[in-house]
N, C-alpha and C positions, 0 to 999 in steps of 0.2 A: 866523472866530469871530463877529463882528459879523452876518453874516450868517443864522447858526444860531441866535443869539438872536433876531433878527427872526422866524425863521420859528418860534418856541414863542411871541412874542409875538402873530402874526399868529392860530396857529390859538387860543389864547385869546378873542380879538379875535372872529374866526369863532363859537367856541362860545356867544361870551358875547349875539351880535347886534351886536357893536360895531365891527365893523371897517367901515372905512374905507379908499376908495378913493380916489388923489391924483393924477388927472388934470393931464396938462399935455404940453409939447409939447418933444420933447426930439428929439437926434442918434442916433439906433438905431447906424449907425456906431461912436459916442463908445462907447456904452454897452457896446456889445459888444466895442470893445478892451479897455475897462477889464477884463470878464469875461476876457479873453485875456492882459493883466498879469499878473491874479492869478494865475490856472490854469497860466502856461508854468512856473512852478518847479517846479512838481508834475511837470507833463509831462516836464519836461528830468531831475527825478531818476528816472522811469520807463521814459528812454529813446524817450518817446515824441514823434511831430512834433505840434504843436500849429499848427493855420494855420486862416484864414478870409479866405473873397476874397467880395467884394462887387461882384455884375454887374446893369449895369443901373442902378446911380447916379450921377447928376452927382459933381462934388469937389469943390462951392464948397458948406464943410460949414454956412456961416450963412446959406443961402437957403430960403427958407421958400414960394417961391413955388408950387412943386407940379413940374409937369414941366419940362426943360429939355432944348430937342433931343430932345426925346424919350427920356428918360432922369429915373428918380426923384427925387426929393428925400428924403434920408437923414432926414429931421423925420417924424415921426410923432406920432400925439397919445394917450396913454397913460401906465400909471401906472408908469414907471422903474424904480421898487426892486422891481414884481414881476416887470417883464420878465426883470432880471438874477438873481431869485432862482430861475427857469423857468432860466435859463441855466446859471446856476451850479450847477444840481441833474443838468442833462445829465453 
């Protein structure tokens, strides 16, 4: 629900010239389990499998240095609540 109000406040925001973007530097990882919380009841009363794997990133989720072994850094620099609102709309 929280989320459905954001996005009538968002496009308000949009129509009106006032939106605002809120940059910063967060766990893409974190974010998208949280997305993966919300959505498994749904999925579980639907019958459906809900999974998401992640290839290709370190697991030391507070490292912010960039590569490691040759492998990503889960940090990204972006604006969180519309990543997961793109998520959540999937």
């Amino acid at each position: 629900m929280r989320f459905m109000i954001q996005d009538m406040l968002d496009l308000a925001q949009i129509k009106s010239g006032k939106f605002r973007k809120n940059i910063s530097e967060f766990n893409i990882k974190k974010s998208v389990q949280k997305v993966m919380d919300i959505q498994s009841q749904q999925a579980a009363d639907k019958k459906l499998a809900l999974t998401c794997e992640f290839i290709g990133f370190h697991d030391d989720d507070d490292d912010t240095s960039g590569n490691v072994g040759g492998l990503r850094s889960p940090i990204i620099k972006c604006d969180e609540n519309r990543v997961m609102q793109v998520l959540l709309g999937l």
